[in-house]
Every structure is written in C-alpha cells, then in structure tokens.
C-alpha positions in Angstrom: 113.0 88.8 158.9 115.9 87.4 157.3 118.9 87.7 158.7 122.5 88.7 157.1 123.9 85.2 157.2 121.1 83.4 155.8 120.8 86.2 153.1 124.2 85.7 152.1 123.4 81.8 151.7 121.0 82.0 149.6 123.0 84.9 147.4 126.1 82.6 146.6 123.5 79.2 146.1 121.4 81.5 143.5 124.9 82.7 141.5 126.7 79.5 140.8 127.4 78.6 137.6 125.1 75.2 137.5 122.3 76.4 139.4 118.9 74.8 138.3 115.9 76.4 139.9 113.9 74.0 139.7 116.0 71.4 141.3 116.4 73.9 143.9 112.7 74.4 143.8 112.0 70.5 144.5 115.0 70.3 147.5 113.3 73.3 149.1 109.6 71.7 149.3 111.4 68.4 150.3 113.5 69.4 153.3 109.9 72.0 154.3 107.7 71.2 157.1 105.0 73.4 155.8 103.3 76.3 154.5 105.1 78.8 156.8 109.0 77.4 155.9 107.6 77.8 152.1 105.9 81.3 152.6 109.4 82.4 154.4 112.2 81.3 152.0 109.9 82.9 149.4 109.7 85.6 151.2 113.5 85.7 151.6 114.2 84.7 147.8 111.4 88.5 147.6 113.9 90.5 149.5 117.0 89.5 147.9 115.3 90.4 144.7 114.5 93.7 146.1 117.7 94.2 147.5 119.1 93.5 143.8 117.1 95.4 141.9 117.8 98.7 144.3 121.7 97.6 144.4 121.0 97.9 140.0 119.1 101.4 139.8 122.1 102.4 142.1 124.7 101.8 139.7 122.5 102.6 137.2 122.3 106.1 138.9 126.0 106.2 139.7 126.8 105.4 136.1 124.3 107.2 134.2 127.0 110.0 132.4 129.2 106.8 131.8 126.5 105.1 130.0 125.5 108.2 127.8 129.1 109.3 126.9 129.3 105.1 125.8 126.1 105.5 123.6 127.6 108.6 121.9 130.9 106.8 121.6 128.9 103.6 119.9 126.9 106.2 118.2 130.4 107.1 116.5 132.4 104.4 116.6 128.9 103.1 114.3 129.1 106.0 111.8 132.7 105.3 111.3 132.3 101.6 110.3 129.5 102.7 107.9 132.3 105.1 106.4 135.0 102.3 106.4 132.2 99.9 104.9 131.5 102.5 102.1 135.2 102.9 101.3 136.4 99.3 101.5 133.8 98.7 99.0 134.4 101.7 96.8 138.5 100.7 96.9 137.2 97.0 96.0 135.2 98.5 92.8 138.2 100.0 92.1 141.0 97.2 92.4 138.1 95.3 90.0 137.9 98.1 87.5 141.8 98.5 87.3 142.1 94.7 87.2 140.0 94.6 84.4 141.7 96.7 82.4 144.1 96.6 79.6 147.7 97.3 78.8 146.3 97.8 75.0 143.2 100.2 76.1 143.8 101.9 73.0 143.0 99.2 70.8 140.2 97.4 72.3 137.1 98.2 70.7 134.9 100.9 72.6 131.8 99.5 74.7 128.3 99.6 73.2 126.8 102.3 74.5 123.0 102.3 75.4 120.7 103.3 73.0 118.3 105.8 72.6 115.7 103.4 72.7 116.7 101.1 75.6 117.3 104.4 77.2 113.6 105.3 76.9 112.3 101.7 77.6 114.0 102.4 80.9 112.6 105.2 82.1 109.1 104.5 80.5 109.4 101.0 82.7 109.8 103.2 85.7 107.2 105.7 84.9 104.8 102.7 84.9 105.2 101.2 87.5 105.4 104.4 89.9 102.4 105.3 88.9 101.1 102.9 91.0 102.7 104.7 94.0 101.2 107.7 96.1 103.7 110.7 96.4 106.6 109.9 94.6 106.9 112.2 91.6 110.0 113.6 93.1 111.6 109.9 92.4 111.2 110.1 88.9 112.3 113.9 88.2 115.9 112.8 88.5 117.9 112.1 85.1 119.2 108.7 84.3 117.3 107.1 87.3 115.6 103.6 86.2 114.1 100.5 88.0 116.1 97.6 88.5 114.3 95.4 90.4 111.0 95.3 92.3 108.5 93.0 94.5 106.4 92.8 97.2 108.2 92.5 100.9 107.0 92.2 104.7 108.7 94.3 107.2 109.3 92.6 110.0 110.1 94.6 113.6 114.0 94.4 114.6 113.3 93.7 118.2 110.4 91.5 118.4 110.8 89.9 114.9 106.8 90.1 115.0 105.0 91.7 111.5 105.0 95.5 111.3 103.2 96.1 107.9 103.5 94.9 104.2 105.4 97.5 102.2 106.5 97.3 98.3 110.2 97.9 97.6 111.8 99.7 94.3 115.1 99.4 93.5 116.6 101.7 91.0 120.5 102.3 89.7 121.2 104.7 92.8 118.5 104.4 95.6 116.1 102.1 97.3 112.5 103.1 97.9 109.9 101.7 99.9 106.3 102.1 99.7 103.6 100.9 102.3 100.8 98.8 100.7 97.5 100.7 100.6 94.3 98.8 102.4 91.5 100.5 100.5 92.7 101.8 97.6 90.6 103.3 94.9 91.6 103.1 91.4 95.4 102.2 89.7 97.1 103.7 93.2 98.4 100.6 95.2 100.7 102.2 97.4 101.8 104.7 99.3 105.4 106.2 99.4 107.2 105.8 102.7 111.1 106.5 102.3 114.1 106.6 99.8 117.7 105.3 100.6 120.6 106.1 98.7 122.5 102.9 97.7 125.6 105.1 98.7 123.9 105.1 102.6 123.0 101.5 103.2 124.5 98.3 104.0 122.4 95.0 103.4 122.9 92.2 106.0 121.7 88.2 105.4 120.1 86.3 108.3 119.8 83.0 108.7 116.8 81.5 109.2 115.7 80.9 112.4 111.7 80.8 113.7 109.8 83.6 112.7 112.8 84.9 110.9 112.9 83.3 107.2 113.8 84.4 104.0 114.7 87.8 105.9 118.0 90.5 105.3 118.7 93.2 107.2 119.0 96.8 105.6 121.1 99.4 107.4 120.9 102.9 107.2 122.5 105.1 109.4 121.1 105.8 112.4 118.0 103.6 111.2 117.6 99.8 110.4 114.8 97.8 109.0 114.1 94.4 108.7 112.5 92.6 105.3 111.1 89.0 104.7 110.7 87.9 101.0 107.7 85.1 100.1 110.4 82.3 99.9 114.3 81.9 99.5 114.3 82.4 95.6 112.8 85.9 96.3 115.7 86.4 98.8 118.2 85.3 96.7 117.3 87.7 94.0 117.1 90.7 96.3 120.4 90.4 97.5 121.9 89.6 94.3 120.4 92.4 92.7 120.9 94.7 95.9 125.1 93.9 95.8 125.3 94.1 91.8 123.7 97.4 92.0 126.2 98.8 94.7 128.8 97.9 92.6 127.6 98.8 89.7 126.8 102.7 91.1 130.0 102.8 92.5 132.0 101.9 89.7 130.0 104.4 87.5 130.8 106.8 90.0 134.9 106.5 90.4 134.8 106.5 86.4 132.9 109.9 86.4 135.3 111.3 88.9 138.3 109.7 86.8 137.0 111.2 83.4 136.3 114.5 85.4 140.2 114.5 86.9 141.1 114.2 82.6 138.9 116.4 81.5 140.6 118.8 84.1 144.2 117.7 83.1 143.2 118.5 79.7 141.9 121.8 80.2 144.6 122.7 82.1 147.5 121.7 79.3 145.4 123.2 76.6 145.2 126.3 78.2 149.0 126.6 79.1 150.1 125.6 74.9 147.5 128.0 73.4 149.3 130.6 71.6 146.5 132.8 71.1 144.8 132.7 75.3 144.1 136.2 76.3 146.5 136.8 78.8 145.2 140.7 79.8 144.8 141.5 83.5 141.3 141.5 83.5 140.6 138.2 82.7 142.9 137.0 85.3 141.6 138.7 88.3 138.4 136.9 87.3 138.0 133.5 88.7 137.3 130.9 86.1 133.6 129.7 86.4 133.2 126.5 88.2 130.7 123.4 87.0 127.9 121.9 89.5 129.8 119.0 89.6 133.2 120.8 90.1 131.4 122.9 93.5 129.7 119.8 95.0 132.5 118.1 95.1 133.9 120.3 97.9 134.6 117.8 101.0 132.3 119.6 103.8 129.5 119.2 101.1 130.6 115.5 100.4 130.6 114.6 104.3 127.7 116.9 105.4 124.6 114.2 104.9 126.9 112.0 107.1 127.4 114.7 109.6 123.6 115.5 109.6 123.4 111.6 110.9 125.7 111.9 113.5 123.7 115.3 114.9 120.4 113.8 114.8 121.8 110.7 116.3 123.7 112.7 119.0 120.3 115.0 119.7 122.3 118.1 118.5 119.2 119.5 116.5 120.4 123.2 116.7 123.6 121.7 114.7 121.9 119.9 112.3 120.1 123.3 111.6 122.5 125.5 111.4 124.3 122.6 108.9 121.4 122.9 106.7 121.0 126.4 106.7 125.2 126.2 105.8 124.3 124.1 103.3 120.9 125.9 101.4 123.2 128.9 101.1 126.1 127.1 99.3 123.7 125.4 97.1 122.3 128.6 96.4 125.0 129.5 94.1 125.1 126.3 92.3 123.7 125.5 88.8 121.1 123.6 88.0 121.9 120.2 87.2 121.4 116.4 87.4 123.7 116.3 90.1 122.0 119.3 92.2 119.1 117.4 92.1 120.4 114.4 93.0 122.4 115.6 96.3 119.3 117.7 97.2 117.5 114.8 97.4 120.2 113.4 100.0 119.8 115.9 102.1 115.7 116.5 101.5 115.9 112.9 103.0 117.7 113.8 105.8 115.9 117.0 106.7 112.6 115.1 106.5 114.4 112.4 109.0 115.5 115.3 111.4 111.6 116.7 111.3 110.4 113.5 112.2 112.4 113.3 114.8 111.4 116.8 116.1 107.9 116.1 115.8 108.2 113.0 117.6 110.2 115.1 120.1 107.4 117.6 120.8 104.7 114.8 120.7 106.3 112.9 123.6 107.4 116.0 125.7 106.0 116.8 129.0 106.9 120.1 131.0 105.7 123.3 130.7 105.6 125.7 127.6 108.9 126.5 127.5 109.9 122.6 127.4 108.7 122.7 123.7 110.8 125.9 122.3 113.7 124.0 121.6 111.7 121.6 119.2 109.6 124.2 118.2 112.5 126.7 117.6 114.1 124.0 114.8 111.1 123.4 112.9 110.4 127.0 112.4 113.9 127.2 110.9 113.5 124.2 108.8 110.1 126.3 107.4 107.7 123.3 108.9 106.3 126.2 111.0 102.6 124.8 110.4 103.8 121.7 111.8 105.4 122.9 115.0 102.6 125.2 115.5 100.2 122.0 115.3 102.2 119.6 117.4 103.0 122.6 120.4 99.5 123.1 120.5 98.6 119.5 120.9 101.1 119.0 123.2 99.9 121.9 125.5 96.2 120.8 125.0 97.8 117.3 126.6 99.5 119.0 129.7 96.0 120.9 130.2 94.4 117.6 130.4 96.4 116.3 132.5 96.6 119.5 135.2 92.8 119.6 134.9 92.5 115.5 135.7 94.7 116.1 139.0 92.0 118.3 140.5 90.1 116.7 142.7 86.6 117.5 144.7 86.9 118.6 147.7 85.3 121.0 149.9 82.3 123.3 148.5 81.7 123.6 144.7 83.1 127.1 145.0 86.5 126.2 146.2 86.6 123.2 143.3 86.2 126.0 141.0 88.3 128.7 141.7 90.8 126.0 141.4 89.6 124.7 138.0 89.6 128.2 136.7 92.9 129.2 137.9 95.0 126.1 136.2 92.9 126.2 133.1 92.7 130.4 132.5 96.9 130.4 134.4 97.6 127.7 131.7 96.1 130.0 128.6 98.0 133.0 129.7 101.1 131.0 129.4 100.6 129.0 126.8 99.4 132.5 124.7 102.9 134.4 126.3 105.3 131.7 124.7 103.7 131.1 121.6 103.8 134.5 121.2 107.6 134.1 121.8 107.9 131.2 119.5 106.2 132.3 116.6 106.3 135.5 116.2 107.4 135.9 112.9 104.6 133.2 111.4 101.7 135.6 111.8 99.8 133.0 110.2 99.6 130.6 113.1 97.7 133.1 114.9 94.1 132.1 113.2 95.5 128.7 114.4 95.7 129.2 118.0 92.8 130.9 118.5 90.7 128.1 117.4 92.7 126.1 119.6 91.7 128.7 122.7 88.4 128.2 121.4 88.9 124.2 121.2 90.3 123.8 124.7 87.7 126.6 126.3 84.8 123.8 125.4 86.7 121.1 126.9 87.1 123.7 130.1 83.2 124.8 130.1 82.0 121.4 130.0 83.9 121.0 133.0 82.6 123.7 134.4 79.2 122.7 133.6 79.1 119.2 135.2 80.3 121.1 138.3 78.2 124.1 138.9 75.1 123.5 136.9 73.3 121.1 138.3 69.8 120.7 140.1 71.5 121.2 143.7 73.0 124.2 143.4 71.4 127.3 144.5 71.3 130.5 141.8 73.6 132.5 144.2 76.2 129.6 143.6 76.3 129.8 139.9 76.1 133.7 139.9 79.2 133.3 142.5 81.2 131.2 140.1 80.1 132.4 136.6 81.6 135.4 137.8 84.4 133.9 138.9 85.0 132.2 135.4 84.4 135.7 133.6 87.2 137.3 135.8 89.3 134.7 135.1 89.0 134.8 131.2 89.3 138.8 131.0 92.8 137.4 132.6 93.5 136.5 128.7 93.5 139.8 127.8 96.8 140.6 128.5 98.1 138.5 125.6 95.7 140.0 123.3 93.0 137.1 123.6 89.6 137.8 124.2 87.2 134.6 124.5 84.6 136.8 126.7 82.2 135.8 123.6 83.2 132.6 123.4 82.2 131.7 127.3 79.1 133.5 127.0 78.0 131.5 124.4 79.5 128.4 125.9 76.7 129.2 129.2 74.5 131.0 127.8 72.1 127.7 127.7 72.9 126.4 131.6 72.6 130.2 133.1 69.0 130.5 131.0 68.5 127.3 132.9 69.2 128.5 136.0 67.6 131.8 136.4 64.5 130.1 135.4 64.8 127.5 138.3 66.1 130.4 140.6 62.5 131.7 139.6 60.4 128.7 139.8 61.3 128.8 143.6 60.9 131.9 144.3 57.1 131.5 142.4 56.6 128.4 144.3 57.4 129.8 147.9 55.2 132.5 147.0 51.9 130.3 146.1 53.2 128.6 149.3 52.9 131.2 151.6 49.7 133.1 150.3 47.8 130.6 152.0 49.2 131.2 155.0 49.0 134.7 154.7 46.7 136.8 157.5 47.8 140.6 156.4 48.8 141.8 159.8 52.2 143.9 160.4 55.4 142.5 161.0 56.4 141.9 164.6 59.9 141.3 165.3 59.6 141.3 168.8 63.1 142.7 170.0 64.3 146.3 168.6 67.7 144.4 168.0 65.8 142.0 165.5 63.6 145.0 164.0 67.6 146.8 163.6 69.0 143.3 161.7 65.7 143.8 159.3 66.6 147.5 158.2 70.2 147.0 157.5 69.8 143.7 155.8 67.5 146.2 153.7 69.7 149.1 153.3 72.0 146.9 151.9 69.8 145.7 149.4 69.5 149.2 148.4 66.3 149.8 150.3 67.5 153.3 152.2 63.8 154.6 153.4 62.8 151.4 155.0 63.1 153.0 158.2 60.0 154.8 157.4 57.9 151.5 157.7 58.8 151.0 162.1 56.5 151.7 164.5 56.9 151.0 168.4 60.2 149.7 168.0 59.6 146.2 166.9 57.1 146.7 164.6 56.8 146.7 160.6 54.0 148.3 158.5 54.3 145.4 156.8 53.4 141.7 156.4 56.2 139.5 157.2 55.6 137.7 153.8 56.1 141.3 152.3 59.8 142.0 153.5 60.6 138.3 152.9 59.6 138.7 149.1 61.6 141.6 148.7 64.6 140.0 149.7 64.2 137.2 147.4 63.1 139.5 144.1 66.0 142.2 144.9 68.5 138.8 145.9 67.3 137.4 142.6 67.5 140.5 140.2 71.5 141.1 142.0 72.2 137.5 141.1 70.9 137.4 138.1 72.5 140.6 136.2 76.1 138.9 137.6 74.8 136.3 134.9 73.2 138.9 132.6 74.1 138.7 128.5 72.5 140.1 126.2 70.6 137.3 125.1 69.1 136.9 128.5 68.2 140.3 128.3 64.4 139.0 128.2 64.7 136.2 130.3 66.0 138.6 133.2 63.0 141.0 132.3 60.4 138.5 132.2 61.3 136.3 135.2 61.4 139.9 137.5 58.2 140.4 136.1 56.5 137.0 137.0 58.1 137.0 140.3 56.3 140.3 140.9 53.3 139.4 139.0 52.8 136.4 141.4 52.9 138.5 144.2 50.4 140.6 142.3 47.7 137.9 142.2 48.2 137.2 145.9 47.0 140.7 146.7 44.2 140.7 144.0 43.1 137.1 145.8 42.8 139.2 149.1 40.6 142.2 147.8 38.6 140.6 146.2 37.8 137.9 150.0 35.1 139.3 151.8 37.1 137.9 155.4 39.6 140.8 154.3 37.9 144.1 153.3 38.8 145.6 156.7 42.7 145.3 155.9 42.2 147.1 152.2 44.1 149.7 153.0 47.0 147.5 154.7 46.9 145.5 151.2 47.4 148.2 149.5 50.0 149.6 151.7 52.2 146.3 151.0 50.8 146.8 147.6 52.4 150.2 146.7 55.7 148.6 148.7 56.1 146.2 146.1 55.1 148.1 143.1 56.2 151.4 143.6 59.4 151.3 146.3 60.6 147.9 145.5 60.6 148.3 141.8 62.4 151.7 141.1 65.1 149.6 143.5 64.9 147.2 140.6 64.3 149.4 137.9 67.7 152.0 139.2 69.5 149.0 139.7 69.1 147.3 135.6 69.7 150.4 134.2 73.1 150.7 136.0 74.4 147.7 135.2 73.0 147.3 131.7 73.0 150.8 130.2 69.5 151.4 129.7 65.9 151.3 131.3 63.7 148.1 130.9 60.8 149.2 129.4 58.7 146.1 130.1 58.6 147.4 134.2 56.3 150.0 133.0 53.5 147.3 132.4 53.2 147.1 136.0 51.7 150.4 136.7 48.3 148.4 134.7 48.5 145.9 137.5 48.8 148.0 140.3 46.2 150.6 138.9 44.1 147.2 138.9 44.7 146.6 142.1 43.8 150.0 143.5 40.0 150.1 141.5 39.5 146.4 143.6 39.8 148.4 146.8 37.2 149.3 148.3 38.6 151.8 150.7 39.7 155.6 149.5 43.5 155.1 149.0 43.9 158.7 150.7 43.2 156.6 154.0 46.7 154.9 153.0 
C-alpha cells in the first residue's frame, strides 16, 4: 500500500520540468533489490495514475457547463473571424478597384467586353467536362457560371493526416465543387458529385510541408474543413493561385454590381422627380413601386441568414435552423425568377442538405427510447425529407430492439425465457407503432413503410423464438404453452391498428407442423410399446382415493360419465393401457388446436386419426389371438370406449374451437364396425 508521503515523492519527481523517464527508469532498477521493489514502485507509479485520471474526470465533471458554454463561445468567436475575413478581403477588393481607377474615367476607352463566342466557349467547356460527373446538373443550370480551373486531388483527413479518398475538384467564377472518384465506373461517368462551396464561404489555408503532409492546403468552410494534397508543388502552386485570383475576382464583380445597382437607383430616382409629365394621381401612389429580385434579396436578414443557418447547426439549434428556412421559403416565395434567385437558392439548398446530414447522422447514432428520435425526426419531416426520417427512425428502433433482445439471457425453464422475449420484443412494437403514429401522422405514406418493417423485425423475433422452443427436447405441451403465449402477445399490436397475426402463423407454421407430428410419433410409439405388454384385464387402482384422482383427472378432460366405468371401489372396467391412451389422445388433441391454423387443419385431423388408428390395430391384434377369445367382450368394451365415448369428446371438442365438424372422424365407424364382425362373442353380452 503506498503511503501519503511516498505518494507525494513520487508526484513532485514525475512533474518537474526535466524529468526523463527513462533516466528515472534506469536509477529505479539500479538502487532495486529485486523483483518485489520493482513490482511495488510500479505498482505505486499504477495508483498515482489512477488517482490522476479520477482527480481529471472530476474536474472534467465539475466543469462540464464551462466547457460547453467555451465551445459555443469558440463556435462564435469562429463564425465572426470568417465574417471579418470575408470583409477585410471585400474592403481590400475595393481599396484595389478604387486605386485603379482614374481621375479621367470619362475618357478612357471602355473595356472589351466578352464576346458572344468566348461566352459560349465557356459554358460549352463546362458542359464537357461535367458531364463526366454524376449528379450535378443543378451546377450548370446557373447563368454566367464557367470552369476556371480543374484537377485531380487526394483528400487527406484533418486529424490523422492519413488518406480519406481521391476526389476531383472544379473550380468555377463563384463556387468550388468536389467530386469523389468513381471505382467501377461504366461508360464517360468518372465521378460522382460530393459538395459545392461558394467562393463567398471559404477560406483557403497553405501548409507547409511536413511528413505525410506535402503539397497540401487547407480549405475552410464554416462549420466544416477539409484537407487536399496536389500530385507535386507546381499543382499546388496553381490551385492556390487560381483559388485567390478567383476570390478577388468574384468579389470585385460583385461590389461593381452593387455600385452600378446604387446608380441605376440614383438615376431612377432624379428622373422620376424632373419628369414633367409623371402621373402624380393618388392611385398610383398608394401603390408600392414593384421591386427587382436583386433589389428584395438584398434585404440584410436574407444576406446574413446562410451564415446564421451555420451558427444553428453548429450550435445544435435544429428547431432554429428550421423555422429560418421555413422564414426564408416564404420570402423567396414572392420573388422573381432570376439568375440571382437561383444562385442564393443554391446557398441555402447547400446548407439545408448540410443541416439533413447532420440530422440523419443525429438519428443514426441515437440511443434511448422512441421518443429520443422525435426531435430529429420532427426536423426532417419539416424540411420534406419525411422518407428519410421515416427510414433512419426505423433503423434506429430495429437497433434498440436488437440490443434489448441480446440482453436477455437463459435462465430458468424455456417458458420463463420466453415470456420475457415476447414481452420486450411485442412491448417494444406497441411503442414503437404509438410514436410513429405521433411522428408521422401527416405522411400517410410511411405507413406501407412500417409495416414491412413490423414484418422485417417479426422474422428476426420468430427466429428467436424458434431456436428457443422448437427443438427435439421440448415436449408438445411446451410449444403449445408458448405459441400461445406469442399469439397473445401479438394481438397486443392491435391496439395501434397492426395486425401481424398472419404474419406469425406463417412465420411457425413449418416448426408447429413439426411438432405435432413428433408429439404423435410418441404417442404411436408408446402405444406399439405397450401392446405387448398388454393382458386385457380391468384396471385396479388399489385405494378408492387413487380410483377418485383417475375420475377427476378425467372429468377435466371433458370425460363427465367416466364414473360409470367403477366397480368395488377401486376398480376400472377398463385396461390400464385404455385410460392411459385417453389421456394422451384428449392431452394431444387440447394441445394441438392451441397450435391449430388452418393449414394444419389436416395435419390435426390426420394425426388424431393415426393415434386412434394405432390403438385400433392393437385391439384387432387381440381378436383375432386365440389366448384371448374369452376377453372379446372386454375388448370390445375398451373398444367402444375409445371409438364411441372418447371420440365425440374429440369430435365436440374440434368443432368448438374450429367452427365446424371434422368429417374425416366419421371414417372410424368402418374400423370399429371391423372390429365388432372379428368378435366372436354377441356384443349384446357387452
């Protein structure tokens, strides 16, 4: 045990500044005698770092609120340098552009403009080459948009600087697009699109080369950031080059748009107050003038809402970032088509599918119960990815079913394991069914969806099942006992309008078959076992408190004139192989219509049948012995128990369950009518 002193030795040695452990290391095995000094000052060195790491989680613990409100604070503070990085270099374009320009603008000789031609070599170079890309037409659908550079990249991961994937990068006059490289690709398709940035989001970043990481930049984009590595240092060069040129480039072509715009407006404005012949009437001033796309998007909650969708997916507010969207689908509603409608829909199309991606990942990583998920579940409805949510909520809950069936564990009889494999499965269902009734209940279409699911997951549960209660030790009583079970379970579903009754009776249909013909095979085989033991005397029970057991263990079996068959107390007009097949057949026949379906409708008949049969032949064996035609009419007594009594038991007892009579007993009257011509003694003597 270490003691406080020697722990606090070894605590200041291990934190100076110089330590060196394996100095320390080689003075420790120098000044040992042994093993046992060694084995101790590790063991002390064991508890010190035990004693640390609980001293960490504590503060950890302590701290935990302090370190979340810090990463929202870094989470802002990081937004707001993106902002200030965006408007240093906007203010730079513009201290260039105003540099630039002359005192004698008027005389210099206007630019030459872009021709027709070079305007359409442009786009046609773009149309080429994204042809070559999987799921981008969206990219090209936007006016003026052309391809300004291009190559082939490896992306590299941030943390662990280790290869992610090989990916293809676009750049064009206002965005960057990435595409993933496509292993088996079939015809001119090379790649598959992956994301678009807008140049107005990003920030690019050089590293220096160092091991793994050469020829690499850095590409931020709010909350995100990715990390690229060019084939060699000329490729490098060229990427950022052509990345900064075109940020400067779209910047200055935007603060010349907004400066023509601000003229235009002047313009208007002065033209409209000199005009000597406006129409001044009172109608056409309570009208508001009619306002231009341009002139409506350039309202400052639309300018700052893709940045403010970043802050709420970085902060976790996905109920904000809805409702922000919604906000925003309303205003652009109302705004005219346009070049620039398309283009700052495709801003925030980038960030909606970022915030669904998010979400999903959300849901796919949740653990809980059903109503964990609704939050998730809830946002993607409203962002109309309800096909989605439906899809990931259900996988998630067929994961938590997995899970709460794998904690079960065997103990005690087969009956008790199951009662508690169908309560968590069938409990599970019923609340899984209640809350996505809850969550989609406007998206009647998912329904379809989650009954395939039920149906999906009710496999997974019956094979379960299966392994548990069908197997060669387990009697027929058993599987009646927990087939019924299961069935009262699953009506259980009902309550949320899901009936999978069907469903688990063709899911068992092939194991209870099964079973009721090994219940039978027994039954047949104790039969032939006992015939040959048989001597056709009556049944002494010795005590009348034995003989009493015998007729109420038969009255409950439905046999209510079986009192009829005592004599002296203790006696039976019957063999004791007699009253022992009974039981069995009217055990069976109970046993069997718990598992009766009607496709083992003939099964059920045909097995009674054998059973019954079998007992048959015993008695035909007997009349026709010469040792027994004294006891002919004792045979036939047992016969006419079996045929006659016994059966209408059997026969009352099918049609009340099933519905209706099983013509098939009828058959029987043959073999008893056989059985009575093989006598050889009047049956009035019976």
């Amino acid at each position: 045990v270490t003691s406080p002193e020697m722990a606090e030795g070894l605590k200041r040695t291990l934190a100076k500044p110089g330590f060196d452990p394996e100095d320390y290391a080689r003075e420790i095995a120098q000044k040992s005698d042994g093993d046992r000094d060694l084995l101790e000052h590790r063991q002390r060195v064991q508890n010190l770092a035990d004693d640390t790491s609980l001293a960490l989680k504590k503060n950890v613990y302590q701290n935990y609120m302090q370190f979340i409100e810090t990463a929202k604070e870094i989470s802002y503070v990081e937004s707001e340098m993106y902002q200030l990085s965006h408007i240093l270099t906007d203010q730079k374009t513009i201290m260039n552009s105003m540099m630039q320009m002359s005192i004698t603008d008027k005389e210099e000789a206007p630019k030459e403009k872009e021709t027709p031609k070079e305007k359409e070599d442009k786009k046609k170079n773009l149309s080429t080459l994204l042809e070559k890309v999987e799921g981008c037409s969206h990219v090209t659908e936007v006016p003026g948009r052309y391809l300004v550079h291009s190559g082939g990249l490896v992306e590299l991961d941030p943390d662990s600087n280790t290869q992610v994937q090989r990916v293809h990068a676009f750049l064009m006059n206002d965005s960057l697009m990435v595409a993933s490289w496509i292993a088996s690709r079939r015809g001119p398709v090379h790649y598959k699109f992956q994301a678009l940035y807008e140049l107005d989001s990003l920030a690019v970043v050089n590293i220096r080369d160092a091991g793994p990481m050469k020829n690499s930049f850095k590409v931020l984009m709010f909350p995100d950031c990715r990390v690229f590595q060019a084939e060699s240092p000329k490729a490098k060069r060229e990427w950022l080059d052509s990345l900064d040129q075109t940020k400067k480039s779209k910047a200055a072509a935007d603060s010349q748009k907004k400066e023509a715009q601000v003229k235009d407006d002047s313009a208007g404005d002065s033209f409209d107050r000199t005009n000597p012949f406006a129409d001044n009437d009172e109608e056409d001033q309570d009208s508001p003038p009619l306002q231009s796309a341009e002139e409506m998007l350039r309202v400052d909650w639309i300018q700052e809402l893709p940045e403010d969708l970043d802050v709420c997916i970085a902060q976790r507010d996905f109920e904000g970032a809805v409702d922000v969207i919604d906000k925003c689908n309303e205003y652009l509603e109302e705004v005219p088509q346009s070049p620039a409608l398309k283009e700052y829909r495709a801003r925030v199309d980038q960030r909606i599918k970022h915030l669904t991606e998010v979400l999903q990942h959300e849901l796919q990583g949740l653990q809980g119960g059903p109503k964990a998920a609704r939050r998730a579940v809830l946002q993607l409805i409203k962002l109309g990815k309800s096909t989605q949510a439906c899809e990931l909520f259900l996988r998630n809950r067929s994961m938590a079913i997995k899970r709460s069936l794998r904690q079960l564990k065997m103990e005690g009889s087969t009956t008790l394991y199951v009662n508690k494999l169908c309560y968590v499965f069938f409990t599970t269902m019923l609340e899984v069914g209640r809350e996505f009734q809850k969550d989609f209940s406007s998206n009647n279409g998912c329904c379809s969806a989650f009954v395939v699911w039920a149906k999906l997951e009710l496999e997974t549960f019956v094979g379960m099942f299966a392994r548990q209660v069908f197997s060669s030790k387990t009697s027929l009583s058993m599987v009646a006992e927990c087939v019924e079970m299961a069935q009262q379970y699953c009506d259980k579903l009902c309550e949320i309008g899901l009936d999978l009754t069907f469903a688990l009776h063709s899911l068992l249909v092939k194991d209870v078959r099964r079973a009721m013909h090994d219940g039978r095979d027994q039954i047949v085989e104790a039969i032939r076992h006992r015939s040959m033991e048989e001597k056709w005397r009556s049944y002494n029970l010795q005590t009348p408190q034995a003989c009493r057991e015998v007729v109420k263990e038969m009255e409950d079996l439905g046999l209510t004139n079986f009192k009829s068959f005592l004599y002296d107390d203790c006696w039976i007009k019957l063999t004791a192989n007699t009253v022992t097949y009974t039981k069995q057949l009217l055990q069976f026949v109970d046993q069997c219509l718990k598992l009766y379906q009607p496709e083992l409708h003939m099964v059920l008949v045909e097995n009674v049948l054998m059973i019954v049969r079998c007992v048959g032949k015993q008695m035909e064996t007997a009349l026709v012995a010469k040792e027994y035609t004294k006891t002919h009419p004792f045979i036939l007594r047992n016969a006419s128990f079996i045929f006659e009594t016994v059966m209408q038991r059997v026969e009352r007892r099918f049609q009340e369950h099933v519905g209706k009579p099983a013509k098939q007993f009828q058959d029987l009257r043959t073999d008893y009518a056989k059985l009575r011509s093989l006598a050889r003694t009047p049956t009035t003597e019976l």
